[in-house]
PDB file of N, CA, C and O in Angstrom:
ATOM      1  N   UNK A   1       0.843  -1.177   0.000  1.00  0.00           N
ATOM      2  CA  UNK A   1       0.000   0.000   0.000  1.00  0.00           C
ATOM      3  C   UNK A   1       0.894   1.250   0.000  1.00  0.00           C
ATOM      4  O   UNK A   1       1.807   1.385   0.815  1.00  0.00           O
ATOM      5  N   UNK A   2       0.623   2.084  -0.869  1.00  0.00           N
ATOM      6  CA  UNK A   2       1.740   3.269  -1.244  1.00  0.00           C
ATOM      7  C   UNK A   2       0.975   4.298  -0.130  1.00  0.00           C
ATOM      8  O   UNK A   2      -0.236   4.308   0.089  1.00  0.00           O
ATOM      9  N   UNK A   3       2.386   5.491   0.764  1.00  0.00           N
ATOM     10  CA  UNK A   3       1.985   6.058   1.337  1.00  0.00           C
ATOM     11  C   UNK A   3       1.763   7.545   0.517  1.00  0.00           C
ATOM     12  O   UNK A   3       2.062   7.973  -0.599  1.00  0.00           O
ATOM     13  N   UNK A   4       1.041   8.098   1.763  1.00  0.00           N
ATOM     14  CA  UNK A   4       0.422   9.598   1.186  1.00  0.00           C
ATOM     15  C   UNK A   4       0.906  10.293   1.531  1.00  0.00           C
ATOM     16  O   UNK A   4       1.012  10.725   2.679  1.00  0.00           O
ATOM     17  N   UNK A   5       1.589  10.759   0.039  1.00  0.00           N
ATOM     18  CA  UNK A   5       2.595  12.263  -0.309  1.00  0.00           C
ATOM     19  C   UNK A   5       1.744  13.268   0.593  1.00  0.00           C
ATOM     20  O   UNK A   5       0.578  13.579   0.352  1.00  0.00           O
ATOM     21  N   UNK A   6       2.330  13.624   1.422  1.00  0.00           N
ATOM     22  CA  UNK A   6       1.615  15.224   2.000  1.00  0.00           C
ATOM     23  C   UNK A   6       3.219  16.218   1.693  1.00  0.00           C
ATOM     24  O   UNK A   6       3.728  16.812   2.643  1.00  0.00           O
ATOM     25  N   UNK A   7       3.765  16.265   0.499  1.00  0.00           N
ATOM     26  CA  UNK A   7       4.798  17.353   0.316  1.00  0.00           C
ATOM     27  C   UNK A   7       4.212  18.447   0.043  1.00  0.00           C
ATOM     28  O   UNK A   7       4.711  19.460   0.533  1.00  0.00           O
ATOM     29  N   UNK A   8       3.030  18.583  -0.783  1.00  0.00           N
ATOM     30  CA  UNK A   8       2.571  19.649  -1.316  1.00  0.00           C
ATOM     31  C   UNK A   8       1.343  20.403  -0.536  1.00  0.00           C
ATOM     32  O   UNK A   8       0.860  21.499  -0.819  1.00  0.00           O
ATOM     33  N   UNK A   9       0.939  19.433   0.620  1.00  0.00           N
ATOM     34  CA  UNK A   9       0.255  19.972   1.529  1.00  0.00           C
ATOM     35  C   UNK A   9       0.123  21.399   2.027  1.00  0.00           C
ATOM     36  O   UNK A   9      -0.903  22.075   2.098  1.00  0.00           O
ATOM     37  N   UNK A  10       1.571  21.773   2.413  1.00  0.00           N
ATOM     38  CA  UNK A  10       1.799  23.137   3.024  1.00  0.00           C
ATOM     39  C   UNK A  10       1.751  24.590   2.326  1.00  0.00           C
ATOM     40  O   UNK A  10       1.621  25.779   2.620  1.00  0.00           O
ATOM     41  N   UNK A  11       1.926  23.801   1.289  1.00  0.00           N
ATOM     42  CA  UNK A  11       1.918  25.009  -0.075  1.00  0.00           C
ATOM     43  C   UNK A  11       0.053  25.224  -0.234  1.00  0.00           C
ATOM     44  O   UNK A  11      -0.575  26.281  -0.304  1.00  0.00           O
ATOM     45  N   UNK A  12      -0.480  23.748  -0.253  1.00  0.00           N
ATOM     46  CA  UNK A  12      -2.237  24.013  -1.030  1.00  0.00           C
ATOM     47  C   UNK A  12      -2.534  24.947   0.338  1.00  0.00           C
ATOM     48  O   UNK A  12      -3.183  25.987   0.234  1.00  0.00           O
ATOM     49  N   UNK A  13      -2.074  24.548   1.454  1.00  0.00           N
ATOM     50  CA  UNK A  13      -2.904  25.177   2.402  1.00  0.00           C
ATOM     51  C   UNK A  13      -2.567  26.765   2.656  1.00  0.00           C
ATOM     52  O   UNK A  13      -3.473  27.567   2.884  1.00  0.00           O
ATOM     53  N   UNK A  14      -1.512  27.058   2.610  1.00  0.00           N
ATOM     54  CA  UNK A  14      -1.025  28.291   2.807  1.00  0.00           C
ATOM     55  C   UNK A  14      -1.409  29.120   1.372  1.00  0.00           C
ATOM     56  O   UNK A  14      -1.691  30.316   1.444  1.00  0.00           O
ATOM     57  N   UNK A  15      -1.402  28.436   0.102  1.00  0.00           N
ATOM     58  CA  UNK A  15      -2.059  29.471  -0.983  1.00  0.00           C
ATOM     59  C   UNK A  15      -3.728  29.488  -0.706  1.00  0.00           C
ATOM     60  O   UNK A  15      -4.347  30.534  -0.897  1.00  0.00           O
ATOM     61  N   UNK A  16      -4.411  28.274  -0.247  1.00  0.00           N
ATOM     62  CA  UNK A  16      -6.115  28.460   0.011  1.00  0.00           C
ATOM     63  C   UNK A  16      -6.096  29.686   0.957  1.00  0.00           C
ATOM     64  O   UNK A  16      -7.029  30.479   0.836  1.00  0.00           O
ATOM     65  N   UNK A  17      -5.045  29.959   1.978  1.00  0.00           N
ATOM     66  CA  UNK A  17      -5.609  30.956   3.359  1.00  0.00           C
ATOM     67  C   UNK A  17      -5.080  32.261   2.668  1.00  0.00           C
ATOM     68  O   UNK A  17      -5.166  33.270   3.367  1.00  0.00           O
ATOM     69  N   UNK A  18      -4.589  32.400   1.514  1.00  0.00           N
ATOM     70  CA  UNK A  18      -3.923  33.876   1.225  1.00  0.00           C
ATOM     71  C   UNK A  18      -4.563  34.100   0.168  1.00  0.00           C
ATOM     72  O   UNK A  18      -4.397  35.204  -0.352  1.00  0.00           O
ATOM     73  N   UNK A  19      -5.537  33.071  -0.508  1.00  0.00           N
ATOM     74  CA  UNK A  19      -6.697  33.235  -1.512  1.00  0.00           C
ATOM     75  C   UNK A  19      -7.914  34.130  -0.646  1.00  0.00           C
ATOM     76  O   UNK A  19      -8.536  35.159  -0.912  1.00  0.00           O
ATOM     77  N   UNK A  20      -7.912  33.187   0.523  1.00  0.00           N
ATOM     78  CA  UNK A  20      -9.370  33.943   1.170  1.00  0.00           C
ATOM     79  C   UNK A  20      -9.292  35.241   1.673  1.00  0.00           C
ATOM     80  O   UNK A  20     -10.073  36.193   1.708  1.00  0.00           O
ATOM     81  N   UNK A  21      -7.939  35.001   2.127  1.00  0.00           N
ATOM     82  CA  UNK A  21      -7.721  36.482   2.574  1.00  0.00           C
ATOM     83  C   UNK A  21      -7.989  37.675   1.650  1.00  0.00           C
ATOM     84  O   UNK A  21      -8.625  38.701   1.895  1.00  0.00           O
ATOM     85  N   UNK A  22      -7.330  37.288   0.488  1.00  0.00           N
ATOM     86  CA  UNK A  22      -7.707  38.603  -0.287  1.00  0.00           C
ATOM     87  C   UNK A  22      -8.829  38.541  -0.734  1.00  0.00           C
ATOM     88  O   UNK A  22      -9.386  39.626  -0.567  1.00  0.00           O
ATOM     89  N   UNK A  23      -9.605  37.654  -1.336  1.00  0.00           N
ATOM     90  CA  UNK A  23     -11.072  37.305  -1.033  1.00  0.00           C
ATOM     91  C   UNK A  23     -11.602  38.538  -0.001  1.00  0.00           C
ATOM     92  O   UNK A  23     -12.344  39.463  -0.334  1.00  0.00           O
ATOM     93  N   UNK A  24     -11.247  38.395   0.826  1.00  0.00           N
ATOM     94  CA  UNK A  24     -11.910  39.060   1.878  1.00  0.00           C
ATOM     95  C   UNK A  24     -11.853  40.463   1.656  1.00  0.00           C
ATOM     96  O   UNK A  24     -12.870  41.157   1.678  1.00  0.00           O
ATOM     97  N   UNK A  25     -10.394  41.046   1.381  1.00  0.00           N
ATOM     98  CA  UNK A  25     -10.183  42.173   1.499  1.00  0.00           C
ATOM     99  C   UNK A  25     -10.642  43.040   0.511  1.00  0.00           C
ATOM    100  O   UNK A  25     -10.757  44.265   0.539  1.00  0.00           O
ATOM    101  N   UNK A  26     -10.998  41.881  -0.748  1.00  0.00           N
ATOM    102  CA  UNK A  26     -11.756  42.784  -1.666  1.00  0.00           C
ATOM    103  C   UNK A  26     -13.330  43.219  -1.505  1.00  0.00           C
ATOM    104  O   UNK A  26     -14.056  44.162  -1.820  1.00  0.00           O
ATOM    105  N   UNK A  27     -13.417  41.950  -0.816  1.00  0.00           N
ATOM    106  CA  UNK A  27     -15.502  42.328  -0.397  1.00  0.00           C
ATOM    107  C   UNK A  27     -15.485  43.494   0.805  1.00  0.00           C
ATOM    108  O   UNK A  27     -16.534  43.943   1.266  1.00  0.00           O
ATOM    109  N   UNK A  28     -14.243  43.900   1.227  1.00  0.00           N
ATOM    110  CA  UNK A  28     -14.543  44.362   2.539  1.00  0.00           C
ATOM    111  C   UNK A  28     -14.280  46.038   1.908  1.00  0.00           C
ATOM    112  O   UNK A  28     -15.078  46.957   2.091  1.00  0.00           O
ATOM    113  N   UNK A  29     -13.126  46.139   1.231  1.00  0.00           N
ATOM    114  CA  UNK A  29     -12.930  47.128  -0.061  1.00  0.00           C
ATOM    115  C   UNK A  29     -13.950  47.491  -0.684  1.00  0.00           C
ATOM    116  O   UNK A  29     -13.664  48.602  -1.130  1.00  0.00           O
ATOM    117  N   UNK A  30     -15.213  47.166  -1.059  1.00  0.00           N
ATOM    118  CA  UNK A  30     -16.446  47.379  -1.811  1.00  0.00           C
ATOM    119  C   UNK A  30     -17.646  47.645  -1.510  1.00  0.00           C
ATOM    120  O   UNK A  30     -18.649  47.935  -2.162  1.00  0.00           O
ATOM    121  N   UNK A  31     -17.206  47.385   0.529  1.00  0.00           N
ATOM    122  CA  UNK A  31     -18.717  47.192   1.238  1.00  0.00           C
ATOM    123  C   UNK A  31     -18.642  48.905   1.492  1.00  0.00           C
ATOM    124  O   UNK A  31     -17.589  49.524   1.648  1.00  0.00           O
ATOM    125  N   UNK A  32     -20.032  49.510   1.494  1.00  0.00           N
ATOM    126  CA  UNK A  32     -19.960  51.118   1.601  1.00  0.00           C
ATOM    127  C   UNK A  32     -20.041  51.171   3.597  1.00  0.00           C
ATOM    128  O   UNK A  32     -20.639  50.444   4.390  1.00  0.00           O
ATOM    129  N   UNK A  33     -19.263  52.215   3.775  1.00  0.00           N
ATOM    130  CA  UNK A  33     -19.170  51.967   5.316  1.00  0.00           C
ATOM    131  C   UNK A  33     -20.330  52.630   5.917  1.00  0.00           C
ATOM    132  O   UNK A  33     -20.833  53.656   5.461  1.00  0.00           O
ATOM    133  N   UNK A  34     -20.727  52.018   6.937  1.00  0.00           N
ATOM    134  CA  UNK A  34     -21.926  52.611   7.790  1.00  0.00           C
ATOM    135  C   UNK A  34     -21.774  53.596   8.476  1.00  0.00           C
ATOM    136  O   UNK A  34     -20.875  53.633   9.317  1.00  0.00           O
ATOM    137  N   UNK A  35     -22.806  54.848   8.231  1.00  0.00           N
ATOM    138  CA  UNK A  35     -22.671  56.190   8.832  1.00  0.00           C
ATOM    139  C   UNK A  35     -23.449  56.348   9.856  1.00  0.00           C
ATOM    140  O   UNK A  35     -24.668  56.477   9.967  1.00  0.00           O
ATOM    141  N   UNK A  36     -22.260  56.312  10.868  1.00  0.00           N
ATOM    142  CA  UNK A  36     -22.887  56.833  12.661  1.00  0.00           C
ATOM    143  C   UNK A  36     -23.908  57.117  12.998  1.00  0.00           C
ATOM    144  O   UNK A  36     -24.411  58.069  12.402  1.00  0.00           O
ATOM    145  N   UNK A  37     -24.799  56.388  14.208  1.00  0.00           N
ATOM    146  CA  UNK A  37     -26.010  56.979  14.640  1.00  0.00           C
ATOM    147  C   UNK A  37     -25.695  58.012  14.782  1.00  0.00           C
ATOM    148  O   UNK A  37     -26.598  58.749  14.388  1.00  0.00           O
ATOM    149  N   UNK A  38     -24.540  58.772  15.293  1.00  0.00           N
ATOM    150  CA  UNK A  38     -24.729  60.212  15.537  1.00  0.00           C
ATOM    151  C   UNK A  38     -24.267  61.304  15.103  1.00  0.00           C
ATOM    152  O   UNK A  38     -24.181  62.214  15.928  1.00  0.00           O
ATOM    153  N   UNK A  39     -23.843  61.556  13.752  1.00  0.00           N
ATOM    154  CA  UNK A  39     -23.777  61.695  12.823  1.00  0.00           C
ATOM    155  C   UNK A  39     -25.394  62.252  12.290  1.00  0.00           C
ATOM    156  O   UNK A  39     -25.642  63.439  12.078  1.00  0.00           O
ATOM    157  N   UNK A  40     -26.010  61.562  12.193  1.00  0.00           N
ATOM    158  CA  UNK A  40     -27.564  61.398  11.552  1.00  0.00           C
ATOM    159  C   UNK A  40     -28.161  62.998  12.240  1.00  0.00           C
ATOM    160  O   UNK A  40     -27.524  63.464  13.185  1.00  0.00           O
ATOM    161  N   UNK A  41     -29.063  63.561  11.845  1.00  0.00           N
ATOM    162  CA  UNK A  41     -30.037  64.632  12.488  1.00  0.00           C
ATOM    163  C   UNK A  41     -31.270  64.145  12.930  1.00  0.00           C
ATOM    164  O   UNK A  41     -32.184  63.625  12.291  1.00  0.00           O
ATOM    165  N   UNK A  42     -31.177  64.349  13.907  1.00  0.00           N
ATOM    166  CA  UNK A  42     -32.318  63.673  14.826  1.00  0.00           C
ATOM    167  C   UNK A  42     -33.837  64.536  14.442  1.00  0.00           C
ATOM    168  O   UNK A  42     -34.977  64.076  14.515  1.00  0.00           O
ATOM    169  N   UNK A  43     -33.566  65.427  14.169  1.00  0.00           N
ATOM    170  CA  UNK A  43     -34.874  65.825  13.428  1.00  0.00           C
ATOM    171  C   UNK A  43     -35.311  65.610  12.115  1.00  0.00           C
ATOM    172  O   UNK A  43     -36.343  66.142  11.706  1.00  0.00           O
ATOM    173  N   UNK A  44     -34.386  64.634  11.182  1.00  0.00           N
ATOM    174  CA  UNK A  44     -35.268  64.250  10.362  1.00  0.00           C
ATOM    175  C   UNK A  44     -35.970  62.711  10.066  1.00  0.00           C
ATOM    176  O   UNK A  44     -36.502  62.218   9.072  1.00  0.00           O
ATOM    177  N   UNK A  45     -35.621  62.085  11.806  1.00  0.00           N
ATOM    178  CA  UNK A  45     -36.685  61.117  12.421  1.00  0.00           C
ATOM    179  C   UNK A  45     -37.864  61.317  12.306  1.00  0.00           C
ATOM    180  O   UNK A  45     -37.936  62.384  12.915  1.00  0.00           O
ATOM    181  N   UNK A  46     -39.145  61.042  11.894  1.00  0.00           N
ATOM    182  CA  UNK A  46     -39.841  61.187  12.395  1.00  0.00           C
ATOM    183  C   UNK A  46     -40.722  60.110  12.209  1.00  0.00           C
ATOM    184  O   UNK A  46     -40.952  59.545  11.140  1.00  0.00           O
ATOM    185  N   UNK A  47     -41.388  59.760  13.742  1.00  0.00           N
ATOM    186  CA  UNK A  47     -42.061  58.488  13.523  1.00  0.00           C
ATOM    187  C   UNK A  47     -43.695  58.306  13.548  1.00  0.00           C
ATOM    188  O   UNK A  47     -44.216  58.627  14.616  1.00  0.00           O
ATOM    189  N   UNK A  48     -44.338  57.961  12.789  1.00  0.00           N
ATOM    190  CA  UNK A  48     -45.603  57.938  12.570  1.00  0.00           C
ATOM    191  C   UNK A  48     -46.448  57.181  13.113  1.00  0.00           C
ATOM    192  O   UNK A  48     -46.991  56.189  12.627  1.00  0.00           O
ATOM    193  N   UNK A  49     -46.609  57.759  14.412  1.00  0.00           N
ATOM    194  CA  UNK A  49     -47.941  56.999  15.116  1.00  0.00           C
ATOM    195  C   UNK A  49     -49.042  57.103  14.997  1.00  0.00           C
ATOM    196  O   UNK A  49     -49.452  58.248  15.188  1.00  0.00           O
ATOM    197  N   UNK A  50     -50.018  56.118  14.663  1.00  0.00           N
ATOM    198  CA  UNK A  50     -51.616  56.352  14.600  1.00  0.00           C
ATOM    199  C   UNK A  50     -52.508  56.561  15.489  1.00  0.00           C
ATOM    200  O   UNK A  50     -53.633  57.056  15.565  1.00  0.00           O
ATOM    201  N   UNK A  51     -51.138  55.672  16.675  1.00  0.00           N
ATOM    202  CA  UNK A  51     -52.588  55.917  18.031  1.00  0.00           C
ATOM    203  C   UNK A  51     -52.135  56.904  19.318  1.00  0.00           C
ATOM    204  O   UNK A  51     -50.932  57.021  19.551  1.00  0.00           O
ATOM    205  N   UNK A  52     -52.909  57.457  19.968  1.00  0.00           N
ATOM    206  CA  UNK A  52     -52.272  57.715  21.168  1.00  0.00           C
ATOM    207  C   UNK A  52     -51.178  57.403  21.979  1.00  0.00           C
ATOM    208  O   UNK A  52     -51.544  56.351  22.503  1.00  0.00           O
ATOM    209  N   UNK A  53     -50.127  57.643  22.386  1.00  0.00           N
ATOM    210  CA  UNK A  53     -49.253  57.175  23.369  1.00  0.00           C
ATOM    211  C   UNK A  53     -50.037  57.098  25.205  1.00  0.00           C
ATOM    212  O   UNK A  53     -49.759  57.848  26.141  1.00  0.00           O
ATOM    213  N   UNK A  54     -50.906  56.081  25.199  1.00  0.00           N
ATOM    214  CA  UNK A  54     -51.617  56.091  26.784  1.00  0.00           C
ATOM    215  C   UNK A  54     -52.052  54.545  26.802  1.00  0.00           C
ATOM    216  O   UNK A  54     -51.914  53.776  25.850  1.00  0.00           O
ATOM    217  N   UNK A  55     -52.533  54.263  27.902  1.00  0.00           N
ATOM    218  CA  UNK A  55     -52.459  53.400  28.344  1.00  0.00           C
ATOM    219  C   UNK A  55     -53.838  52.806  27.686  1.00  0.00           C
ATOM    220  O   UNK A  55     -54.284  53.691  26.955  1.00  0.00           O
ATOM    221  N   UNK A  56     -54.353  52.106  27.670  1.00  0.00           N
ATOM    222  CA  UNK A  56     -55.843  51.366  26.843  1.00  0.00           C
ATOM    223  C   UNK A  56     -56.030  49.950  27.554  1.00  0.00           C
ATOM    224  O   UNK A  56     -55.215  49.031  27.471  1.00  0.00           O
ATOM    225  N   UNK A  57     -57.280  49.912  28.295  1.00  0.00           N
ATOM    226  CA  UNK A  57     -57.738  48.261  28.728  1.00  0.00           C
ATOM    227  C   UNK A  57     -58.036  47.976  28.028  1.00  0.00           C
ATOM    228  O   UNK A  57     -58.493  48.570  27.051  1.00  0.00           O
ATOM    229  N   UNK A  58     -57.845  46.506  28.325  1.00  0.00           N
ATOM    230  CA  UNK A  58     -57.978  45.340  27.145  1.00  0.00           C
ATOM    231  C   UNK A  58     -58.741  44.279  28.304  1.00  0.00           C
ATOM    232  O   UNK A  58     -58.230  43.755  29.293  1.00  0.00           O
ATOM    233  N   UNK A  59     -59.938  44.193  27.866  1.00  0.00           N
ATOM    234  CA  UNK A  59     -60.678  43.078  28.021  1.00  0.00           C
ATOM    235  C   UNK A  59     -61.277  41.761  27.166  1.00  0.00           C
ATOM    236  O   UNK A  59     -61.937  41.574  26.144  1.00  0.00           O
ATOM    237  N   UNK A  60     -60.706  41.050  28.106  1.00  0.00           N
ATOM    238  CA  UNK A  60     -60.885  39.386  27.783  1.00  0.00           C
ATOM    239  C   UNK A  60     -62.153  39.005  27.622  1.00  0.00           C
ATOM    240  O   UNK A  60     -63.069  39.359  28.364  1.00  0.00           O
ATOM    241  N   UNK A  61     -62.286  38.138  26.477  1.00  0.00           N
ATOM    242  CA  UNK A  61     -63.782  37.642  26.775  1.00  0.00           C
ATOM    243  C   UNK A  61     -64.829  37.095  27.727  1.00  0.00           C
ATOM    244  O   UNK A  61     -66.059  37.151  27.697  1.00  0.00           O
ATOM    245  N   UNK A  62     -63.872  36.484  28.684  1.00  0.00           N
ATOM    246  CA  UNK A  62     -64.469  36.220  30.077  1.00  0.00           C
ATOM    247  C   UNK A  62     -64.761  37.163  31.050  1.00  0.00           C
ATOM    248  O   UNK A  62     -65.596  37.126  31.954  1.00  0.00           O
ATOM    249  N   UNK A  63     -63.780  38.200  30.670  1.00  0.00           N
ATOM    250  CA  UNK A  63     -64.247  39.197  32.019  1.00  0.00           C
ATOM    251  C   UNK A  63     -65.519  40.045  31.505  1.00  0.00           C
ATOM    252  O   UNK A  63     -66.117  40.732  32.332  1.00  0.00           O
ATOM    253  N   UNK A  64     -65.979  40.016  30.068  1.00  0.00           N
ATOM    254  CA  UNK A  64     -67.001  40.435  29.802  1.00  0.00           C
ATOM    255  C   UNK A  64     -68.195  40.012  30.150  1.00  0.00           C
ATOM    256  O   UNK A  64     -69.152  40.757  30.363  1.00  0.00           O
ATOM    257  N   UNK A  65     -68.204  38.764  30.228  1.00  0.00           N
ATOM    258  CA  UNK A  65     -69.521  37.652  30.754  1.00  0.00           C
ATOM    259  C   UNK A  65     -69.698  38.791  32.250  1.00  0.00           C
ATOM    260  O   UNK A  65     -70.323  39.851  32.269  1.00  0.00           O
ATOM    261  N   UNK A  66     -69.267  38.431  32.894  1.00  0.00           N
ATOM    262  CA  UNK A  66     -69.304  39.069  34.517  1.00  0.00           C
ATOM    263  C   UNK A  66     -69.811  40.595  34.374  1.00  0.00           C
ATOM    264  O   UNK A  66     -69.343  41.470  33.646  1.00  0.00           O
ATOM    265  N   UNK A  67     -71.001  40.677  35.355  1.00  0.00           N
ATOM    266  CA  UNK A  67     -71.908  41.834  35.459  1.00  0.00           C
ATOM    267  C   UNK A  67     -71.634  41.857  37.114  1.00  0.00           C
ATOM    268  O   UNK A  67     -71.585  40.826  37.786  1.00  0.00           O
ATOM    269  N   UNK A  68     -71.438  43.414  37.739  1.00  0.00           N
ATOM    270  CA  UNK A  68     -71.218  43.486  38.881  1.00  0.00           C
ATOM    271  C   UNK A  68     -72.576  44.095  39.400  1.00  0.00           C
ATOM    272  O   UNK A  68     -72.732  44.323  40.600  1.00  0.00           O
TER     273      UNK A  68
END
């Protein structure tokens, strides 16, 4: 049974990790960078609520049955 050449091992592995690497550095090169929450103007937030900001009961169908 012939044994297994691992001569060229060190080379496939060390060119796969310097493939990804630049792999990487090019997607990371292309990604547009994210601009600071604070940075941003807080006044041109604005958030659109429909309902009141207060408190509202919510009754269950059972507690409706019940007459005091």
């Amino acid at each position: 049974m012939p044994q297994l050449d691992t001569s060229t091992w060190f080379t496939t592995i060390m060119t796969m990790l310097l493939t990804l690497y630049l792999i990487m550095q090019l997607k990371l090169l292309n990604m547009n960078p994210r601009q600071l929450p604070l940075t941003k103007n807080p006044n041109l937030q604005t958030h659109n609520i429909r309902w009141q900001p207060k408190w509202t009961k919510i009754c269950s169908p059972n507690s409706q049955s019940q007459q005091f």
